[in-house]
N, C-alpha and C positions, 0 to 999 in steps of 0.2 A: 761385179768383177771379182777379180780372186783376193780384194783386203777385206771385201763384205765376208766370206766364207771365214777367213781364218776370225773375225769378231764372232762370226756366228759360232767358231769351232770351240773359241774361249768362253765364251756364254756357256753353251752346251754344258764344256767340262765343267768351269764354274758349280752349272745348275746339278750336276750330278756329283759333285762333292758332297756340296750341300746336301743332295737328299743322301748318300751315306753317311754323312754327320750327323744328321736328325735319327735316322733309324737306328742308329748304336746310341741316341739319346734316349730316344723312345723304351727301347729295350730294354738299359736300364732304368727306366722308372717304371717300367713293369713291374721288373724283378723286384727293387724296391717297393712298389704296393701291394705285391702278392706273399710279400715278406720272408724273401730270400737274401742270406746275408750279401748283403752287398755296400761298396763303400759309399759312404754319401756324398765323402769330398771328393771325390772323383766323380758320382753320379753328378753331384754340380758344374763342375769344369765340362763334363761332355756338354750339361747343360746352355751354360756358357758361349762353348765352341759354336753350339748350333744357330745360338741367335747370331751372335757377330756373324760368323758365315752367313745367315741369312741376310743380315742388313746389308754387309758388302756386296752380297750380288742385285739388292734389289737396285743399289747403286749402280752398278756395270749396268744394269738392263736399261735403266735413266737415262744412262750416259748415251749409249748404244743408240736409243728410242732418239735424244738429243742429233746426236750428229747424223740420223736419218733424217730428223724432220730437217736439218739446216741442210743437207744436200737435196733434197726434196724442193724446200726454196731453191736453192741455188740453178736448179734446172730448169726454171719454169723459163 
């Protein structure tokens, strides 16, 4: 139905935050190992950012996976 779509629409975004979070982490820790002035405490904080965002969505997807398997039951 149309609540499954907007969980699928919030995942999605979720999942695509995440990956632009990581690749401005990524980046700079290039920069940083290619040894371009760049700031470190700031290279950490993106660092930072990218895991909590990850761990948060792998949460949602749990959740998500959770209340399928429980209407999954619920239909049989």
């Amino acid at each position: 139905g149309k609540n499954g779509n907007a969980v699928g629409d919030k995942l999605g975004d979720a999942l695509e935050k995440v990956s632009n979070i990581q690749k401005d982490a990524d980046s700079m820790v290039i920069d940083l190992a290619s040894g371009k002035d760049v700031n470190l405490h700031n290279t950490m904080i993106e660092l930072e950012k990218a895991d909590i965002a990850l761990k948060y969505t792998v949460q949602l997807r749990n959740r998500a996976l959770n209340a399928y398997e429980e209407l999954m039951r619920l239909q049989v």
